[in-house]
N, CA, C and O atoms as a GROMACS GRO file, in nm:
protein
  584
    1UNK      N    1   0.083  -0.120   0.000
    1UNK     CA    2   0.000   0.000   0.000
    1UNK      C    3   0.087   0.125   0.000
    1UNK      O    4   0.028   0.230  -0.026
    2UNK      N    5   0.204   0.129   0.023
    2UNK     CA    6   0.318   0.203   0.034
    2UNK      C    7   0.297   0.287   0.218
    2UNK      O    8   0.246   0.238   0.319
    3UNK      N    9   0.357   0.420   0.197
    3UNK     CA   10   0.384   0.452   0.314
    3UNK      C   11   0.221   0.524   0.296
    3UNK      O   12   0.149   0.555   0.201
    4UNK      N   13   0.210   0.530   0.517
    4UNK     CA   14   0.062   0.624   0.558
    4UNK      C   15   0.132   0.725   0.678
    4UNK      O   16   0.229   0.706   0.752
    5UNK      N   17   0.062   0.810   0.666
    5UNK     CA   18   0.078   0.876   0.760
    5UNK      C   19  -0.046   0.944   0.868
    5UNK      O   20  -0.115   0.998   0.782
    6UNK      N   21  -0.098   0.965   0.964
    6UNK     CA   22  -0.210   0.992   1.026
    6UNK      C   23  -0.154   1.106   1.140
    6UNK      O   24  -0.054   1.120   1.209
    7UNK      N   25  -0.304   1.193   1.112
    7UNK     CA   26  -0.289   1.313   1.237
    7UNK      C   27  -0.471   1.329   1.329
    7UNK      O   28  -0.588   1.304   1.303
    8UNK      N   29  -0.391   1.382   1.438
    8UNK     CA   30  -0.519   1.362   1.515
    8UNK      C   31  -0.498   1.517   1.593
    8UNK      O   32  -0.388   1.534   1.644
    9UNK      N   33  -0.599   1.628   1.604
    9UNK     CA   34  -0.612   1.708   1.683
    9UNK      C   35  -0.725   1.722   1.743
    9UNK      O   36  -0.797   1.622   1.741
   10UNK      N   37  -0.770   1.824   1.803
   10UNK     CA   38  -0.884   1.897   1.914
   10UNK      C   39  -0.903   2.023   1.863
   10UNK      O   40  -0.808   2.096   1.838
   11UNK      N   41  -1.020   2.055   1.845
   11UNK     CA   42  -1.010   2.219   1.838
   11UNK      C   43  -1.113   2.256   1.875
   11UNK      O   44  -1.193   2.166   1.903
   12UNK      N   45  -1.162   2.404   1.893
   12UNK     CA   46  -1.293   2.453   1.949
   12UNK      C   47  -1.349   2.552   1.860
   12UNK      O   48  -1.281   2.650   1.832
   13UNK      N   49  -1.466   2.539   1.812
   13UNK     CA   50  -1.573   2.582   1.715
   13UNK      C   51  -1.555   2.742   1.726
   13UNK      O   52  -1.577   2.781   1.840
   14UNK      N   53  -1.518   2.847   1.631
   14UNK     CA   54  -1.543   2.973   1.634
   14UNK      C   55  -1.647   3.044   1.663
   14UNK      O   56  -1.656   3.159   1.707
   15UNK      N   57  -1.786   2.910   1.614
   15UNK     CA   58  -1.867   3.024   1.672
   15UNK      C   59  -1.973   2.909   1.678
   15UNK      O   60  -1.934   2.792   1.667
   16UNK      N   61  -2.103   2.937   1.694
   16UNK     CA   62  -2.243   2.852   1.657
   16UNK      C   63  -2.251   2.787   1.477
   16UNK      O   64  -2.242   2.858   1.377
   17UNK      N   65  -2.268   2.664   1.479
   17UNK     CA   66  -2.258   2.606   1.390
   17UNK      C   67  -2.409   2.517   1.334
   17UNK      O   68  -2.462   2.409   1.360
   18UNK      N   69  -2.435   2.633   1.245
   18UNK     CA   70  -2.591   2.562   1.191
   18UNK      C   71  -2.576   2.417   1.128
   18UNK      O   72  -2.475   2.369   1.077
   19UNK      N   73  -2.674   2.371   1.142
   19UNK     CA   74  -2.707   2.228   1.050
   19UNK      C   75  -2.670   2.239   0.868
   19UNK      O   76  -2.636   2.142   0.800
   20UNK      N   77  -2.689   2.398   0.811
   20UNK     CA   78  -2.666   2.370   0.661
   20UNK      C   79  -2.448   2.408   0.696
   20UNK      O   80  -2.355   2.375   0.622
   21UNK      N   81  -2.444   2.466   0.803
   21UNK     CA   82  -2.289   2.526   0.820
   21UNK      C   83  -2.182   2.380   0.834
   21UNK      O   84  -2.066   2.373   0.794
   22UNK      N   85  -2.282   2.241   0.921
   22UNK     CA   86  -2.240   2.112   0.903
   22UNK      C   87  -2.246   2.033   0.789
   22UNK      O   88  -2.154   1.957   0.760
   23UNK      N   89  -2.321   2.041   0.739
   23UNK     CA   90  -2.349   1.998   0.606
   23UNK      C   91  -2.259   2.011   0.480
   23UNK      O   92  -2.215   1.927   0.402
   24UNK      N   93  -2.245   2.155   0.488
   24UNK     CA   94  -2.131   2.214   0.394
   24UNK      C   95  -1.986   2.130   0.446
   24UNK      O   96  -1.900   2.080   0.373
   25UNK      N   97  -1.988   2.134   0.554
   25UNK     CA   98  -1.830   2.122   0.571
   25UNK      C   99  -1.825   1.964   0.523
   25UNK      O  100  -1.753   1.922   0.433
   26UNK      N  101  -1.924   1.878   0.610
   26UNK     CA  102  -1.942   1.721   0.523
   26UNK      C  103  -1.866   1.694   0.437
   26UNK      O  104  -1.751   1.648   0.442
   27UNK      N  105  -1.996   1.751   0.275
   27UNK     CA  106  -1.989   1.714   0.192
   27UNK      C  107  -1.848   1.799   0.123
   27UNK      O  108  -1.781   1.723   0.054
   28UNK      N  109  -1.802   1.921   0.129
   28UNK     CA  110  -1.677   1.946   0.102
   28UNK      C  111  -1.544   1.863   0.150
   28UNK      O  112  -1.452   1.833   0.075
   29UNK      N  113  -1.552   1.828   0.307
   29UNK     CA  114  -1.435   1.740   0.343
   29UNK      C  115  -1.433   1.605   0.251
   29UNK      O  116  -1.339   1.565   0.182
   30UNK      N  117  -1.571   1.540   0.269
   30UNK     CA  118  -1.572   1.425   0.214
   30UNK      C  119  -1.512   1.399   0.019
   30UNK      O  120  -1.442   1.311  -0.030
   31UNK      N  121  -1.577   1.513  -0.040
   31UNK     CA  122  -1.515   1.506  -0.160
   31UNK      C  123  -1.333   1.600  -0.194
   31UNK      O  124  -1.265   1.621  -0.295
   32UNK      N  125  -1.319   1.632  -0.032
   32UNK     CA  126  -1.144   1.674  -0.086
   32UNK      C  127  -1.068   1.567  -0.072
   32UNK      O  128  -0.965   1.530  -0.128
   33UNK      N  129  -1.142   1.516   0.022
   33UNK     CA  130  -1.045   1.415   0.148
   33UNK      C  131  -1.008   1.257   0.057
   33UNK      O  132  -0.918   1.177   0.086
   34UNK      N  133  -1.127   1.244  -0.078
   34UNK     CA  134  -1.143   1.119  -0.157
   34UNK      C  135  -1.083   1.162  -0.249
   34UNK      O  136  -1.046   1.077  -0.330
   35UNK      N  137  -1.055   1.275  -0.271
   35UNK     CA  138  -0.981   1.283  -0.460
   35UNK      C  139  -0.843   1.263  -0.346
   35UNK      O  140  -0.753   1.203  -0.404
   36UNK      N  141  -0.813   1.291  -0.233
   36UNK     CA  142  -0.675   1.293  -0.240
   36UNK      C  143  -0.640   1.129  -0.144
   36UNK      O  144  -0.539   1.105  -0.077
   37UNK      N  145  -0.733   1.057  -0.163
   37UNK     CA  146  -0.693   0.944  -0.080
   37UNK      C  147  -0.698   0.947   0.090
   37UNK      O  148  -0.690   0.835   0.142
   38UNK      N  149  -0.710   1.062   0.181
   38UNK     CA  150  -0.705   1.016   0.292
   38UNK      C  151  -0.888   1.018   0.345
   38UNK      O  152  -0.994   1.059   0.296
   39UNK      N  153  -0.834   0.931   0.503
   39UNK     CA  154  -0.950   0.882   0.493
   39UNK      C  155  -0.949   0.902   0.710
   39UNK      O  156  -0.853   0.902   0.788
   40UNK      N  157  -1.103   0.915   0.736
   40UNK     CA  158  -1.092   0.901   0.884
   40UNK      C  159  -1.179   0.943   0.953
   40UNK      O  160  -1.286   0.897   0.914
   41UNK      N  161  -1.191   1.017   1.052
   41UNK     CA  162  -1.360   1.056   1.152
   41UNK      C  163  -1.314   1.174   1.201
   41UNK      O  164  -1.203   1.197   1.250
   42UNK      N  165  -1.454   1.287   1.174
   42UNK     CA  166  -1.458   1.448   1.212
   42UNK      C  167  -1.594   1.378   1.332
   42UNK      O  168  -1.698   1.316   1.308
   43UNK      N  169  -1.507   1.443   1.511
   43UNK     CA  170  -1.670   1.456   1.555
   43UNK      C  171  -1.722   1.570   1.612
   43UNK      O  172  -1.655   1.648   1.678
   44UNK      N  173  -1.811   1.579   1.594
   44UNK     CA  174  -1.853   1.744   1.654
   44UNK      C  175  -1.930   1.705   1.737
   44UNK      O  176  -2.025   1.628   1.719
   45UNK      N  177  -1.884   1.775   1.874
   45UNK     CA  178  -1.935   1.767   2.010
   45UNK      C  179  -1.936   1.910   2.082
   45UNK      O  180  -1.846   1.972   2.139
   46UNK      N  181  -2.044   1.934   2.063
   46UNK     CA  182  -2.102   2.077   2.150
   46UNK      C  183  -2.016   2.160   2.076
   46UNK      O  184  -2.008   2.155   1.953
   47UNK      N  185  -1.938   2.255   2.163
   47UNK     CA  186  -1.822   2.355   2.086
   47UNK      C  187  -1.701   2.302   2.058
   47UNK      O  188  -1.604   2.375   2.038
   48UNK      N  189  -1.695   2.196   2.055
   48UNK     CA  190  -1.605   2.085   1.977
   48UNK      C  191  -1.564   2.023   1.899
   48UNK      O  192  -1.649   1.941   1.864
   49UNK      N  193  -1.445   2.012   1.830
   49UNK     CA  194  -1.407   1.896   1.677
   49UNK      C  195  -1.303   1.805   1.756
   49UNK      O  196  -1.219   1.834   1.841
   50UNK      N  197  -1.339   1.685   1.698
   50UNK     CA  198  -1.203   1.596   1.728
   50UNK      C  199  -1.186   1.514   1.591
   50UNK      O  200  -1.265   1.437   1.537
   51UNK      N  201  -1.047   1.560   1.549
   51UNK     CA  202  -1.041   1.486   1.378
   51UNK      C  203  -0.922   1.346   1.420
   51UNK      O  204  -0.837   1.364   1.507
   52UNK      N  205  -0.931   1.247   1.364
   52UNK     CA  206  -0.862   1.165   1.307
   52UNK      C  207  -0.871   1.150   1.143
   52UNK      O  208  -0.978   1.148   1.082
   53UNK      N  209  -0.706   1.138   1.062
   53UNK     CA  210  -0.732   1.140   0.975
   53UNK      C  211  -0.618   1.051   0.891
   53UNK      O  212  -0.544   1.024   0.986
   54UNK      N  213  -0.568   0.999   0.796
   54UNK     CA  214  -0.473   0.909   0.730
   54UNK      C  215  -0.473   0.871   0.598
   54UNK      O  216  -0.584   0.858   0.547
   55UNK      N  217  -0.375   0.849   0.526
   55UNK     CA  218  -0.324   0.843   0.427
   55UNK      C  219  -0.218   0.890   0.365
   55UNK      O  220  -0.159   0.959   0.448
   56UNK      N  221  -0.137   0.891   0.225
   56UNK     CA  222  -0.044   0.930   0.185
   56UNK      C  223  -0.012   1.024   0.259
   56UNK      O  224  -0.096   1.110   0.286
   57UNK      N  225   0.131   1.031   0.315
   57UNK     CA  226   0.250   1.197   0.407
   57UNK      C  227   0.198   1.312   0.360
   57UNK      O  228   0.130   1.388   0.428
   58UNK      N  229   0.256   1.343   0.141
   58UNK     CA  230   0.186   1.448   0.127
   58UNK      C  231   0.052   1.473   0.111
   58UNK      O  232   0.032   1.591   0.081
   59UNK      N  233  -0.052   1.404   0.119
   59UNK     CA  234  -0.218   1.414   0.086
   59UNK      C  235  -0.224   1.473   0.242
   59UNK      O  236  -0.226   1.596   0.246
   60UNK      N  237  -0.228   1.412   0.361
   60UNK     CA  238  -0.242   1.456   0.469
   60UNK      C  239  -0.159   1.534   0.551
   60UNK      O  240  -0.162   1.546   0.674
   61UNK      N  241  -0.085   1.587   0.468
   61UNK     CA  242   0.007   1.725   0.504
   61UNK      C  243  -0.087   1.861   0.424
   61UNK      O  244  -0.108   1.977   0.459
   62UNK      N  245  -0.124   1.790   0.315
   62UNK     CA  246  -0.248   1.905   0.298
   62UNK      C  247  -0.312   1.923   0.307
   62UNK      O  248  -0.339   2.043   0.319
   63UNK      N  249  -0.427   1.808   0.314
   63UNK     CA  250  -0.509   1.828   0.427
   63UNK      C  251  -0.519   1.950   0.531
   63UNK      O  252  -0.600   2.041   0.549
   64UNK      N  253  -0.376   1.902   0.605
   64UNK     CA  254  -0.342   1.951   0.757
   64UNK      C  255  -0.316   2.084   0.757
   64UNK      O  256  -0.310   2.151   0.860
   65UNK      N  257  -0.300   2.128   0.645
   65UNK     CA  258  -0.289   2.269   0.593
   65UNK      C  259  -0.425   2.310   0.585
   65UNK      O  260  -0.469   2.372   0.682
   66UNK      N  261  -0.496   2.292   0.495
   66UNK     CA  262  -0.630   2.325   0.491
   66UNK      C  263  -0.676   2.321   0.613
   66UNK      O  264  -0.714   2.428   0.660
   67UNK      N  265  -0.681   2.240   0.668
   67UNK     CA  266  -0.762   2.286   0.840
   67UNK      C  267  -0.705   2.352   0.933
   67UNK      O  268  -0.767   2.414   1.019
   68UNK      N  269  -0.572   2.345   0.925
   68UNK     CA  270  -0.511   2.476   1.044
   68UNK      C  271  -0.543   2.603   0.968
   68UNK      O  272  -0.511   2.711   1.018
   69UNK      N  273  -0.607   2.597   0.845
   69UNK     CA  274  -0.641   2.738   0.787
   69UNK      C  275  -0.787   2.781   0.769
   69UNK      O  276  -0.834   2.866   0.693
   70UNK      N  277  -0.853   2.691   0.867
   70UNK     CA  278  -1.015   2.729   0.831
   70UNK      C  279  -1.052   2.781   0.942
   70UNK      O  280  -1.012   2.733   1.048
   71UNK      N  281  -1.154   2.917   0.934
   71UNK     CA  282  -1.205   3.029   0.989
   71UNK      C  283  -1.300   2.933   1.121
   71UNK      O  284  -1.332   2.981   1.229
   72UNK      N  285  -1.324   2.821   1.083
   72UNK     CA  286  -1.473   2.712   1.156
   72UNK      C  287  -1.411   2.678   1.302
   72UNK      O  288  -1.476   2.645   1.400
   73UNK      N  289  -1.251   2.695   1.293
   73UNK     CA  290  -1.192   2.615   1.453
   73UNK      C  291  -1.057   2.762   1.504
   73UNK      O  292  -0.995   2.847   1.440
   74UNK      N  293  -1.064   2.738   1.591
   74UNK     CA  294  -0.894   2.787   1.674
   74UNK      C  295  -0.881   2.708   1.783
   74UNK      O  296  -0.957   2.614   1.803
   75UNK      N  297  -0.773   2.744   1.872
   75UNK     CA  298  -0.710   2.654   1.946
   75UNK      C  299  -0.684   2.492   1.926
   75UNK      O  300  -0.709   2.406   2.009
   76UNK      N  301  -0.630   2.473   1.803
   76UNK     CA  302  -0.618   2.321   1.759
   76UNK      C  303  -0.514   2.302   1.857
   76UNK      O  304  -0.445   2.389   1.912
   77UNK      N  305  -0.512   2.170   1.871
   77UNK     CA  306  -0.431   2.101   1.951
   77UNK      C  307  -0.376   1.984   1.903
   77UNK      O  308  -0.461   1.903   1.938
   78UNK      N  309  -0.296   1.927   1.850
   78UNK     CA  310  -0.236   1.854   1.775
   78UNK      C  311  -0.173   1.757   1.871
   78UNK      O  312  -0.085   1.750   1.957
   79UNK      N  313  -0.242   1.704   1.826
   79UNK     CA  314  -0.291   1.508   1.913
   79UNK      C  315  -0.132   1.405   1.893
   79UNK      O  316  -0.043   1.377   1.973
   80UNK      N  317  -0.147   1.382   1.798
   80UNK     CA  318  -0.071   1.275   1.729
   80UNK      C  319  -0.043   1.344   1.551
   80UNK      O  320  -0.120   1.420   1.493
   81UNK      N  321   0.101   1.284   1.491
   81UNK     CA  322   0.090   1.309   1.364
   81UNK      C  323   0.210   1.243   1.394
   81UNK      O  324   0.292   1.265   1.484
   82UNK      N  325   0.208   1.169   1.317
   82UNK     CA  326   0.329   1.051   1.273
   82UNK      C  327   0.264   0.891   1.164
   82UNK      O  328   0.154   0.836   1.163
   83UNK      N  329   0.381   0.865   1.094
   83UNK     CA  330   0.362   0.748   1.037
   83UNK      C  331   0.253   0.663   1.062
   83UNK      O  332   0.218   0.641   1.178
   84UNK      N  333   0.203   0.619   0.976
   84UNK     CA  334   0.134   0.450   1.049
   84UNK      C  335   0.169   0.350   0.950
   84UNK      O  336   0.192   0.382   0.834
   85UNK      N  337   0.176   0.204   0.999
   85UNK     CA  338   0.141   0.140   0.906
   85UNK      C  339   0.026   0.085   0.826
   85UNK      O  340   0.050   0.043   0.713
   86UNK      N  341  -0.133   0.080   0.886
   86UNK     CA  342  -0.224   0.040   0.813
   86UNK      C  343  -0.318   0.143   0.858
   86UNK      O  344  -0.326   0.209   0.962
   87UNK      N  345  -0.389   0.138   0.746
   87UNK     CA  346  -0.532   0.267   0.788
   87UNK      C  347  -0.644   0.187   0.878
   87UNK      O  348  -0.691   0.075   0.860
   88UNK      N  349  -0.671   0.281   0.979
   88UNK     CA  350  -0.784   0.263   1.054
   88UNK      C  351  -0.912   0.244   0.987
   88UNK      O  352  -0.988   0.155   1.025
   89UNK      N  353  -0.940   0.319   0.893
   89UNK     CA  354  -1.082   0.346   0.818
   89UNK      C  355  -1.050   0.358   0.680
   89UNK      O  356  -0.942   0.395   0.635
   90UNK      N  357  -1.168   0.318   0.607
   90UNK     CA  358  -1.102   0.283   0.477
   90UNK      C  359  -1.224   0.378   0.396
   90UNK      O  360  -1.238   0.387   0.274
   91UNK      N  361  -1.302   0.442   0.500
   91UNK     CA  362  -1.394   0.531   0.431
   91UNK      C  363  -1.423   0.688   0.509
   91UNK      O  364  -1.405   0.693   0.631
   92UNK      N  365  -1.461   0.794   0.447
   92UNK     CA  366  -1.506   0.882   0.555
   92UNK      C  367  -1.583   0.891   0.676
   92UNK      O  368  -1.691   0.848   0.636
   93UNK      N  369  -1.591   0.904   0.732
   93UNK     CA  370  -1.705   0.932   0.847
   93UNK      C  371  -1.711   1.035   0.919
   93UNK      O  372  -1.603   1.083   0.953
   94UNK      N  373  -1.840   1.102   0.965
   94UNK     CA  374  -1.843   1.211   1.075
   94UNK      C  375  -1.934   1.168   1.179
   94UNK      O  376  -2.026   1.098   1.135
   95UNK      N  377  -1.935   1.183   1.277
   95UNK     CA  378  -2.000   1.176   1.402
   95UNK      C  379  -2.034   1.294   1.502
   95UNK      O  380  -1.959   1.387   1.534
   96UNK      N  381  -2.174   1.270   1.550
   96UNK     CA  382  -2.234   1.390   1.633
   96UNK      C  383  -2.287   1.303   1.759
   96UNK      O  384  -2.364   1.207   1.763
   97UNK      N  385  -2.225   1.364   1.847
   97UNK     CA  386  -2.274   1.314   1.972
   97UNK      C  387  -2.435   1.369   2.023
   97UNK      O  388  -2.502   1.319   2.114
   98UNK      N  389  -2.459   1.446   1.966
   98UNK     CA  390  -2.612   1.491   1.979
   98UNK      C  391  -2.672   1.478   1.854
   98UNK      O  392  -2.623   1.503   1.743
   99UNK      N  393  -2.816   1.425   1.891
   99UNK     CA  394  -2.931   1.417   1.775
   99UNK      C  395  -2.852   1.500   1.638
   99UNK      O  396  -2.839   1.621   1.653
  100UNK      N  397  -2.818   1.460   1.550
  100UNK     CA  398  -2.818   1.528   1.411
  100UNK      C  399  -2.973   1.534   1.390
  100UNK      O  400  -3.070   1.466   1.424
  101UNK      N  401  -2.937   1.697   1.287
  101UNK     CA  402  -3.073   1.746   1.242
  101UNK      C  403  -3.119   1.761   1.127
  101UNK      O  404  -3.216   1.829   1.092
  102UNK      N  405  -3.023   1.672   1.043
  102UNK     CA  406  -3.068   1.619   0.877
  102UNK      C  407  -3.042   1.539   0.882
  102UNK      O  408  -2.978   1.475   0.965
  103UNK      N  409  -3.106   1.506   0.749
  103UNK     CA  410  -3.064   1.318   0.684
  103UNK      C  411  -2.894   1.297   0.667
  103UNK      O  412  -2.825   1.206   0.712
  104UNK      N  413  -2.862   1.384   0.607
  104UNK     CA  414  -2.711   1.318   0.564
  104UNK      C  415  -2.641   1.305   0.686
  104UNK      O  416  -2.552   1.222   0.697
  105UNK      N  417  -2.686   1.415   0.820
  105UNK     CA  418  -2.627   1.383   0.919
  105UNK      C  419  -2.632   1.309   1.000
  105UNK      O  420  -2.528   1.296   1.065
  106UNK      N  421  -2.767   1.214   1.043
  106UNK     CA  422  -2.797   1.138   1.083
  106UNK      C  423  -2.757   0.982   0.986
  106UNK      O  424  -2.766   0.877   1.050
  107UNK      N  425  -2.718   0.976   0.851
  107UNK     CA  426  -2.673   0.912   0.781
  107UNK      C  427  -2.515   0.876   0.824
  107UNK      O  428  -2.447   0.777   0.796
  108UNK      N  429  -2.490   0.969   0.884
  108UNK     CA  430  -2.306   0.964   0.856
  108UNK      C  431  -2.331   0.916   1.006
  108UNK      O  432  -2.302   0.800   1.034
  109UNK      N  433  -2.380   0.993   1.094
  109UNK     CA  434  -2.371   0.955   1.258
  109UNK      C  435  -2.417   0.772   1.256
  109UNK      O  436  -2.335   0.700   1.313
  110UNK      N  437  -2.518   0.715   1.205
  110UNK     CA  438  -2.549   0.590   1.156
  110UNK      C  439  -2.393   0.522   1.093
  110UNK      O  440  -2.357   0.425   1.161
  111UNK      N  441  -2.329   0.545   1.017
  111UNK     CA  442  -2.202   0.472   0.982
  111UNK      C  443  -2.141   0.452   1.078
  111UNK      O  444  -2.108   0.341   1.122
  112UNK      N  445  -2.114   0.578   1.132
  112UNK     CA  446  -2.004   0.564   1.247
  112UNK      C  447  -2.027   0.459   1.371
  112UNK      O  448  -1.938   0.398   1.430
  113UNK      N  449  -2.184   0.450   1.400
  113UNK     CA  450  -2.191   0.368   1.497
  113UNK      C  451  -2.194   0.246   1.428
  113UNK      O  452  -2.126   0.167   1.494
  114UNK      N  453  -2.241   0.191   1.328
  114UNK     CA  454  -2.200   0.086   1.343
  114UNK      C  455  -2.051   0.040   1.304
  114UNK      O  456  -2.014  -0.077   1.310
  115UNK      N  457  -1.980   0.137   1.266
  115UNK     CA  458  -1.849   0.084   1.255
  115UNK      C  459  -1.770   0.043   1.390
  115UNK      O  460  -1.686  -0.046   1.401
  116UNK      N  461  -1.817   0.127   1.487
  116UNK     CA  462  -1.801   0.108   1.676
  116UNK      C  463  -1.744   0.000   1.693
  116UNK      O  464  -1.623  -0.017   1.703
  117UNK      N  465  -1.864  -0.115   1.698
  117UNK     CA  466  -1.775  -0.250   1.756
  117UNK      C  467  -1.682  -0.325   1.686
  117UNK      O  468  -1.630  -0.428   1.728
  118UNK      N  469  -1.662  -0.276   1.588
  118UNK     CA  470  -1.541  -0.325   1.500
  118UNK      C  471  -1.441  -0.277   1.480
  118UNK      O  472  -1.361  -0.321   1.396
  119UNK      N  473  -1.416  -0.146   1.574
  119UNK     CA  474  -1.321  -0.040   1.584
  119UNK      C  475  -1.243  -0.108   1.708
  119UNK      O  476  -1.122  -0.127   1.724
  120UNK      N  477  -1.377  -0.145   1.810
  120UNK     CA  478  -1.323  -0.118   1.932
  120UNK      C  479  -1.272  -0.248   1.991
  120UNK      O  480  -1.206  -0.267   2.093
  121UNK      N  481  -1.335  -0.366   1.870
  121UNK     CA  482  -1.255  -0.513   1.886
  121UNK      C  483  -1.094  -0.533   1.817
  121UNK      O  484  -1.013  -0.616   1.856
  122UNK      N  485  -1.078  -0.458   1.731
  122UNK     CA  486  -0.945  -0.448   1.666
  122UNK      C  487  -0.812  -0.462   1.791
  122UNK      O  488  -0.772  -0.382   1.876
  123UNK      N  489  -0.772  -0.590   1.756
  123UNK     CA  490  -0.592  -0.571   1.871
  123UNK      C  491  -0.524  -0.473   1.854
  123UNK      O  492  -0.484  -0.398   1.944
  124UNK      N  493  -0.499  -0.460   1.719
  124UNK     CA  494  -0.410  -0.366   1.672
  124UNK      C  495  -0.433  -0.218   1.634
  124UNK      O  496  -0.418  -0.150   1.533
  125UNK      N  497  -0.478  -0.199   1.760
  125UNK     CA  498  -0.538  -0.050   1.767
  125UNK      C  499  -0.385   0.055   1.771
  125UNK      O  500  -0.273   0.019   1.805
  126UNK      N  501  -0.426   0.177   1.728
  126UNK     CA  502  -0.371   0.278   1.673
  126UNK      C  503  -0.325   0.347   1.786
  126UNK      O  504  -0.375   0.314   1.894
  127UNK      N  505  -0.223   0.454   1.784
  127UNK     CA  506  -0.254   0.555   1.873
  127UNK      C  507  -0.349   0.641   1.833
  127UNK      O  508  -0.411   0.682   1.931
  128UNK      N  509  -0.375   0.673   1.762
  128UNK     CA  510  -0.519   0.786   1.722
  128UNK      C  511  -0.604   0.708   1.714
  128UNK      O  512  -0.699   0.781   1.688
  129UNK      N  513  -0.651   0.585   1.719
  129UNK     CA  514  -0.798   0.566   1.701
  129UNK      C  515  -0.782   0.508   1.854
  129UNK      O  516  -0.892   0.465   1.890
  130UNK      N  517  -0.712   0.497   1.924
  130UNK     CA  518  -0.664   0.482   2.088
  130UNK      C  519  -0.776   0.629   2.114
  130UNK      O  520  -0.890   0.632   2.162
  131UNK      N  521  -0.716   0.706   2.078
  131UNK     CA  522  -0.697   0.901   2.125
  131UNK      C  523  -0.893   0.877   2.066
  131UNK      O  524  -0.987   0.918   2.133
  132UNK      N  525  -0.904   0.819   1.960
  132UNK     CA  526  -1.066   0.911   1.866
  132UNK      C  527  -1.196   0.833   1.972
  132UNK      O  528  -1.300   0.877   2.018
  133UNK      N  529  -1.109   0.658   1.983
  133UNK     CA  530  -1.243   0.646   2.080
  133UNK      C  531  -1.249   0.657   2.260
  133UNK      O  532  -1.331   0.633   2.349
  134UNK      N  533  -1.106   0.709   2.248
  134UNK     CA  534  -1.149   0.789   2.378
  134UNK      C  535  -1.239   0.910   2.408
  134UNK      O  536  -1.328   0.927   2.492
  135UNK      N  537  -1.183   0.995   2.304
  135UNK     CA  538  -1.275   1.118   2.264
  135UNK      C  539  -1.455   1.090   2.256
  135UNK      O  540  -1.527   1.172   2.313
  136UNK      N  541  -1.494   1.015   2.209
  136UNK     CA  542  -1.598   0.961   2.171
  136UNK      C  543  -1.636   0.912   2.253
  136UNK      O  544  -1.758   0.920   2.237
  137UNK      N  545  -1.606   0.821   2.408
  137UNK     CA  546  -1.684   0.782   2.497
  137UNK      C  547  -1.717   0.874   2.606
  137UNK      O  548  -1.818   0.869   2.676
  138UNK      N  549  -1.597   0.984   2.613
  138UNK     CA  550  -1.607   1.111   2.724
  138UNK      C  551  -1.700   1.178   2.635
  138UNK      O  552  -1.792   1.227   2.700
  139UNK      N  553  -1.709   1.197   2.510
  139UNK     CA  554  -1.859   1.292   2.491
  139UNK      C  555  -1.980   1.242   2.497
  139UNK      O  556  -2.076   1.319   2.505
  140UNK      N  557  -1.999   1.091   2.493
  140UNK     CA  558  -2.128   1.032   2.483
  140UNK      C  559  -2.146   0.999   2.636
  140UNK      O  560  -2.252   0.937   2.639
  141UNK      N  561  -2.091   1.009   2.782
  141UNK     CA  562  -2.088   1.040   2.906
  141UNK      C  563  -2.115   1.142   2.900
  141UNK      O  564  -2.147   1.159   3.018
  142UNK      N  565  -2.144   1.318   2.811
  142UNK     CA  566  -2.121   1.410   2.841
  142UNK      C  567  -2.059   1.493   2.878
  142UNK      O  568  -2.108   1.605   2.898
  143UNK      N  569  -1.892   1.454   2.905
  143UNK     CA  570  -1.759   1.572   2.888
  143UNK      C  571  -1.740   1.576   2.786
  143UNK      O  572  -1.822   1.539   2.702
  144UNK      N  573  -1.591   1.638   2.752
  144UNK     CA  574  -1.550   1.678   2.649
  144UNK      C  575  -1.398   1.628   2.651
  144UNK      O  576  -1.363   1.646   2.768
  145UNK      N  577  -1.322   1.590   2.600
  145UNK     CA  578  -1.161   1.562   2.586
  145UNK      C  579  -1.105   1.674   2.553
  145UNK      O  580  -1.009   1.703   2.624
  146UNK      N  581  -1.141   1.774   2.444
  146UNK     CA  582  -1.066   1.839   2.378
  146UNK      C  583  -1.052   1.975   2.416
  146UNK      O  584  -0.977   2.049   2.353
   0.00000   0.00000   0.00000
């Protein structure tokens, strides 16, 4: 498959984030993130993002550019970013710890869970998908990690 590389941060929402303001970002991440091969889980929790993300060094170096440059987050916090050898996820996903309030969002929140127990049976767990479903059980308790 050649070389991967994966990054994982935290960041906190600039401001109130409508249902069409989620939507947009979706379907834009999802079709940058596939022409360039990487692949992984955005979750939005209250005034919260927690990204995991992977594939080719340079695809997810630009990526990583593009999002330390979007107006939607500040205070990123940069989790993990180093090598991996195999990808966690082999498709996009986003996740909302509260009721989504469209179809596509409640569509994507639907993937993610059922990808859950097959994430969370894996031996050969990651350090970032270590870090994403930690993130993910402190928000569905109702804290926050990030």
């Amino acid at each position: 498959m050649g070389e991967l590389a994966a990054v994982a941060y935290s960041s906190k929402t600039t401001r109130p984030m409508s249902s069409r303001d989620l939507e947009n970002l979706l379907i834009e991440a999802r079709a940058f993130n596939e022409k360039v091969q990487v692949t992984g889980v955005l979750f939005k929790h209250e005034g919260a993002f927690f990204q995991y993300f992977e594939g080719p060094p340079s695809a997810v170096a630009i990526v990583y550019e593009r999002i330390k440059k979007s107006p939607l987050h500040h205070h990123l916090v940069e989790l993990l970013n180093q090598p991996v050898d195999t990808r966690q996820f082999t498709r996009w996903h986003m996740a909302f710890t509260k009721a989504p309030l469209t179809t596509l969002q409640a569509l994507s929140n639907e993937i993610w869970e059922m990808a859950l127990p097959t994430l969370h049976s894996q031996q050969a767990r990651s350090a970032g998908l270590t870090l994403l479903l930690k993130f993910w059980e402190s928000a569905q308790l109702g804290g926050t990690s990030a």
